[in-house]
N, C-alpha and C positions, 0 to 999 in steps of 0.2 A: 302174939299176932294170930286173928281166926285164921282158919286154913283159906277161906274165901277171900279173904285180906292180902294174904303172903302170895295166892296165887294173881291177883289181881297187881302186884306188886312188882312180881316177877314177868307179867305178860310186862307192861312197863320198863321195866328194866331191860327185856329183850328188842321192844321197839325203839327204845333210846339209842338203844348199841345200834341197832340198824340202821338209824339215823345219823348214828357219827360213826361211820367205818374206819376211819381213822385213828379212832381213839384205841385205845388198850383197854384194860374191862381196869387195869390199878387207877388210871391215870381217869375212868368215868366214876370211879367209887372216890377218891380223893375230889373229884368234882364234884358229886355230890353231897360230901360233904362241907364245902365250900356252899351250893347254896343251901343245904340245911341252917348253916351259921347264919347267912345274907336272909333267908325267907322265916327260918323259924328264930334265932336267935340261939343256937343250939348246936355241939358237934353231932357227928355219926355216929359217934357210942352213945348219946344221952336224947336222940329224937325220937318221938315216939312215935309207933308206926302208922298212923294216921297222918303224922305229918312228914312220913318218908313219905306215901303213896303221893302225897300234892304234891310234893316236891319235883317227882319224878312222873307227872301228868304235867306240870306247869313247867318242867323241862321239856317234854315232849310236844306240849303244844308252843314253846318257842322256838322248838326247831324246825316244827313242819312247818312258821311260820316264817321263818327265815330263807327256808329252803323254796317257799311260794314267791316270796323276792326274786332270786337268785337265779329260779327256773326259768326258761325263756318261756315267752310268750309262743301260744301255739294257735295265735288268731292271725 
């Protein structure tokens, strides 16, 4: 992984946590690789880091998308 890759990876992985406070970091890395299997076809030990990074933007942008549902309305 370039270091610009891993750090990009890693911002990622800290906005996802942010976005699920509830979660545990076992039980967000065990989900992740769940959708590694569902998005790449692939566990967590055999993704490759280009398709961790989507993985973990296409998690992220389904959470803040969930979370734009869920938010009330401020109009």
């Amino acid at each position: 992984m370039s270091s610009e890759m891993q750090h990009q990876a890693m911002i990622a992985l800290a906005e996802v946590g942010a976005l699920s406070p509830d979660v545990r970091l076992g039980q967000l890395m065990a989900h992740l690789g769940f959708l590694g299997e569902v998005y790449c076809n692939k566990g967590l030990g055999y993704i490759e880091d280009e398709e961790l990074l989507a993985v973990l933007q296409r998690h992220r942008a389904e959470l803040l998308a969930r979370s734009d549902v869920t938010s009330p309305s401020t109009t």
